[in-house]
C-alpha positions as CSV (number, residue, x, y, z in Angstrom):
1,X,-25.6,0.1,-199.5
2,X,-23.4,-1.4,-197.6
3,X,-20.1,-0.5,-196.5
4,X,-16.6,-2.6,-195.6
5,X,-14.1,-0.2,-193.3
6,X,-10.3,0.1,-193.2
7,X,-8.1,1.4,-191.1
8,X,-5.0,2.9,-193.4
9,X,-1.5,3.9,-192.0
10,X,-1.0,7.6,-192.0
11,X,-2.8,8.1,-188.7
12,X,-2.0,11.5,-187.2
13,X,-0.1,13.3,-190.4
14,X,-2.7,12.8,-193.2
15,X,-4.9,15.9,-192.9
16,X,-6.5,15.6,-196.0
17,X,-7.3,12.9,-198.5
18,X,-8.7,13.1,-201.8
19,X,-9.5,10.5,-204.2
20,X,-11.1,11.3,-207.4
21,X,-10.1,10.1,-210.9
22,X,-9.3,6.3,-211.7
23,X,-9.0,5.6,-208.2
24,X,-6.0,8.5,-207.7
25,X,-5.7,9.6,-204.3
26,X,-3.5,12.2,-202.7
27,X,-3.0,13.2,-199.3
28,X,-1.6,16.6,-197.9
29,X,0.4,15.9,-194.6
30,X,0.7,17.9,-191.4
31,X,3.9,19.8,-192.7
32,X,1.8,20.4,-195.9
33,X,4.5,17.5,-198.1
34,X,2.5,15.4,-200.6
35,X,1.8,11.8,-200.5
36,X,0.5,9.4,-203.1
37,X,-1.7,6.3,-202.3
38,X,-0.2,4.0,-204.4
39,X,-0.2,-0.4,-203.6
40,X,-1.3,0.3,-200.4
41,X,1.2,2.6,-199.5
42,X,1.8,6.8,-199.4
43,X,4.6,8.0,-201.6
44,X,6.1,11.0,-201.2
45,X,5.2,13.6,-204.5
46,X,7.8,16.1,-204.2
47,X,6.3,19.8,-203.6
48,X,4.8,21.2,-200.6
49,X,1.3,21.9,-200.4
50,X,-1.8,23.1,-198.3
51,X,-4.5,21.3,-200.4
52,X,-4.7,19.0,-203.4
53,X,-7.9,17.9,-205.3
54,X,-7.9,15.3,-208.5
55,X,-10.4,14.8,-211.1
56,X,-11.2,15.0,-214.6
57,X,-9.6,18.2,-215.6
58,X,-6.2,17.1,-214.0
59,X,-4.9,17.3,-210.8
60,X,-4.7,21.2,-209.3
61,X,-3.4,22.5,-205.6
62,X,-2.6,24.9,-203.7
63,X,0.2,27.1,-201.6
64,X,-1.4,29.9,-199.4
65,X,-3.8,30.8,-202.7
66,X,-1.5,30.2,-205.5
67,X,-2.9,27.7,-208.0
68,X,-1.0,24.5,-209.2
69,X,-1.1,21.7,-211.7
70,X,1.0,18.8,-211.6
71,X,2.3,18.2,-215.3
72,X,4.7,15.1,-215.4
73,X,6.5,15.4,-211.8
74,X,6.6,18.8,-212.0
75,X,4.2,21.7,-210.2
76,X,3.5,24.3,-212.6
77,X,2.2,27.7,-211.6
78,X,-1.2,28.7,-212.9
79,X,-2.9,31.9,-212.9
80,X,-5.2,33.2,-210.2
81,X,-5.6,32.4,-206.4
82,X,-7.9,30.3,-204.5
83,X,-7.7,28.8,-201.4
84,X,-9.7,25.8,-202.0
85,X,-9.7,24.0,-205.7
86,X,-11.7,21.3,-207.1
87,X,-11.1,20.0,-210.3
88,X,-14.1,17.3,-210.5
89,X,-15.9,19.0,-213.0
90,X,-16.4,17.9,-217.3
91,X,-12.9,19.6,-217.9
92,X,-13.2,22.7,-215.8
93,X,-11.9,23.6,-213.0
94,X,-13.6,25.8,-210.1
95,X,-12.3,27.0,-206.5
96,X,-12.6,29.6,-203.4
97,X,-11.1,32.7,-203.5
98,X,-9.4,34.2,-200.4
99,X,-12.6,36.4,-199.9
100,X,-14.8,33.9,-200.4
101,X,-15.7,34.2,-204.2
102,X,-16.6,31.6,-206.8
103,X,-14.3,31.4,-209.4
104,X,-14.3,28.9,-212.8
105,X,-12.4,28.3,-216.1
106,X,-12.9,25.5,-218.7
107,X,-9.8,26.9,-220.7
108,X,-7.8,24.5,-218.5
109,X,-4.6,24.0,-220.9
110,X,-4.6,27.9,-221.0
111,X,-4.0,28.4,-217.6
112,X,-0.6,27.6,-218.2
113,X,0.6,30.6,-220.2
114,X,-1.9,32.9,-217.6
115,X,-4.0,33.1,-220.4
116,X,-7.0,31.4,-219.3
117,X,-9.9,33.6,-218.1
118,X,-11.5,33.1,-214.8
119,X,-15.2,33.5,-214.8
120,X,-17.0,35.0,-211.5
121,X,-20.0,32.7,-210.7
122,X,-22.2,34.6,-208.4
123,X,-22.4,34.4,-204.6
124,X,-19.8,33.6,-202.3
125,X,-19.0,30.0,-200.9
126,X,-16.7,28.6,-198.5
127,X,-16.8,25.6,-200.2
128,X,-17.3,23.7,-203.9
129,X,-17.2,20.6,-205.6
130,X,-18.3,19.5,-208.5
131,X,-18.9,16.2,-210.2
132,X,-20.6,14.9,-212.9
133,X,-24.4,16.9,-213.1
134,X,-22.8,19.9,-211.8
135,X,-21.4,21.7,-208.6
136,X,-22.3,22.2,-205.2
137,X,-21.5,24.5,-202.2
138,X,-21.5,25.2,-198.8
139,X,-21.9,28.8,-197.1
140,X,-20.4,30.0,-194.6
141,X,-23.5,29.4,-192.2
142,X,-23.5,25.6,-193.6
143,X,-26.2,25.7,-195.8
144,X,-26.0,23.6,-199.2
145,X,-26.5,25.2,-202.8
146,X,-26.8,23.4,-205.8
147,X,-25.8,25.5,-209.1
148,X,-27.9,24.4,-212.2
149,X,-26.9,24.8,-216.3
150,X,-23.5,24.5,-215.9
151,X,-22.1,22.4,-218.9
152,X,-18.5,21.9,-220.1
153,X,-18.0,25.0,-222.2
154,X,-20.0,27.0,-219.3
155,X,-19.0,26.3,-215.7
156,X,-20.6,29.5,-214.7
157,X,-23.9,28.2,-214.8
158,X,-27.4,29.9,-214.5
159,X,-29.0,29.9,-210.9
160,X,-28.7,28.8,-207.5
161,X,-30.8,25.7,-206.0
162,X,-30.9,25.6,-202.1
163,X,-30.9,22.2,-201.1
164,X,-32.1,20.9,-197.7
165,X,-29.7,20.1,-194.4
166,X,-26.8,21.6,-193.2
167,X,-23.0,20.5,-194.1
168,X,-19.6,22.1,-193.5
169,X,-18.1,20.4,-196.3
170,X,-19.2,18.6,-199.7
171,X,-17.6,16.6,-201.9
172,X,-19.1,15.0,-205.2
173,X,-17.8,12.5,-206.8
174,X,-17.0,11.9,-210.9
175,X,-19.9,9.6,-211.0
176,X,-22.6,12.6,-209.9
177,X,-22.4,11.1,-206.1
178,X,-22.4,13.2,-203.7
179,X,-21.5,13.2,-199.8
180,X,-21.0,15.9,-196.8
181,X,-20.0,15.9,-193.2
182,X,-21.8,17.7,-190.6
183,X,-20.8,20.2,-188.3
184,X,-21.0,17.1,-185.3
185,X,-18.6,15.1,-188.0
186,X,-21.8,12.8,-188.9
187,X,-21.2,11.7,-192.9
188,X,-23.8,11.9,-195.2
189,X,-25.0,10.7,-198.8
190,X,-27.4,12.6,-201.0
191,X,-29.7,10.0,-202.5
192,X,-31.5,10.1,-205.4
193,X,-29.5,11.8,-207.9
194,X,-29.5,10.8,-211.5
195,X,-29.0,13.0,-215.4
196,X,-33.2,13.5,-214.8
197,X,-33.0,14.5,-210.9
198,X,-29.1,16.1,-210.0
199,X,-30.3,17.5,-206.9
200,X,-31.6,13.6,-205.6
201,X,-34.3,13.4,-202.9
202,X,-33.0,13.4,-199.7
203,X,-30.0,12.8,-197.0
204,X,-29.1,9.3,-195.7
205,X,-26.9,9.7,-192.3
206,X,-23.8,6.3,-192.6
207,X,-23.3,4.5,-189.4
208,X,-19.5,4.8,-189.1
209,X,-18.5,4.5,-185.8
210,X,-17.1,7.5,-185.8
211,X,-17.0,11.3,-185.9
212,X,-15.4,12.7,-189.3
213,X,-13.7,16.0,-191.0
214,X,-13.3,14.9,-194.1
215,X,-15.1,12.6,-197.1
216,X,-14.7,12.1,-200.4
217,X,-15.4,9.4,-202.9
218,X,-14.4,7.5,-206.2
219,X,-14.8,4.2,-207.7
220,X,-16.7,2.9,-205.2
221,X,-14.5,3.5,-202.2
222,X,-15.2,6.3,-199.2
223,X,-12.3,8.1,-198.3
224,X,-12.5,9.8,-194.7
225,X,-10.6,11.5,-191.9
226,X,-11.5,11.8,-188.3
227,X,-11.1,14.2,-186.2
228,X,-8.3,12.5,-184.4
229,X,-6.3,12.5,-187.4
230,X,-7.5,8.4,-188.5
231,X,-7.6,7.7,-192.3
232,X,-10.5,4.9,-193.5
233,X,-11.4,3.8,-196.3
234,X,-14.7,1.9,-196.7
235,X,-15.6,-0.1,-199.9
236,X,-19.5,0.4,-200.7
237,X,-21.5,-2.5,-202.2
């Protein structure tokens, strides 16, 4: 695979960029305001936010733990609190709790009248993503879990897979793709994966000329942060 880097403005205020579904991508800024890539440019999204994820079951954030979706250009409560939300998974939604607990719901359009019930997967993460063949986490001592039978009408899934290497954060992408960064800021892709083999084979390290904080993926493009603050985006081929 090969892979085409760009340098995108933003440098030193964008602390965290996600992009997920139909090539969507939000950033959160240094005073926690919301920004939009949109024709090569942020736009300010009113609100003000710690963390903002995008995917298939909507678009879902954060403020110190409280839950959020964005419905029209409105932020809507939700029920619950987490302090780290992904929704990349078949129309569910899963996240962090405060003490470190795993927490899902697939009854996304109930969450909000606070009816929707969150379902306690077992364990405790610091972080979780999921994509496509399912979700995966990283402990608090940076080792990577894989949970198996989860579906989209059961996000709790049935057990936990241990998976090889050592990541401080993991993101997987809508198409099943999966990369990581490394407690040196090294990024990583999980090779491999496919509907017959979710897990993949093994970890390939990207030369990027650079040490990273942050990675996540959609439609063919990487979306990173260094540790200096530097937003690129690199096209894969």
């Amino acid at each position: 695979m090969l892979l085409s880097r760009t340098s995108l403005p933003g440098d030193s205020w964008i602390t965290e960029a996600v992009g997920r579904r139909n090539g969507e991508v939000y950033g959160v800024a240094d005073d926690n305001y919301i920004y939009q890539w949109d024709n090569f440019t942020w736009i300010n999204v009113p609100g003000w936010l710690i963390h903002v994820t995008v995917g298939p079951a909507g678009v879902g954030s954060q403020k110190y733990s409280q839950i959020l979706e964005r419905t029209g250009t409105n932020w809507v409560n939700l029920s619950g609190s987490l302090k780290q939300i992904d929704a990349g998974g078949d129309e569910y939604i899963a996240g962090i709790s405060p003490s470190n607990g795993i927490y899902c719901t697939e009854h996304v359009t109930d969450l909000l009248n606070n009816s929707a019930p969150w379902v306690n997967v077992i364990g405790t993460l610091k972080y979780y993503s999921c994509g496509l063949y399912g979700c995966w986490g990283i402990s608090d001592t940076y080792t990577i879990f894989y949970r198996s039978g989860i579906t989209p009408t059961s996000c709790q899934g049935d057990s936990w897979i241990q998976v090889n290497g050592s990541l401080t954060m993991i993101e997987v992408g809508t198409d099943g793709s999966v990369y990581g960064v490394d407690i040196d800021g090294n990024v990583w892709r999980r090779d491999g994966i496919s509907p017959n083999n979710s897990t993949g084979t093994s970890w390939t390290q990207l030369d990027l000329c650079a040490k990273y904080k942050h990675v996540s993926y959609d439609a063919g493009y990487l979306w990173l942060l260094t540790l200096e603050g530097s937003i690129i985006q690199c096209t894969t081929t």
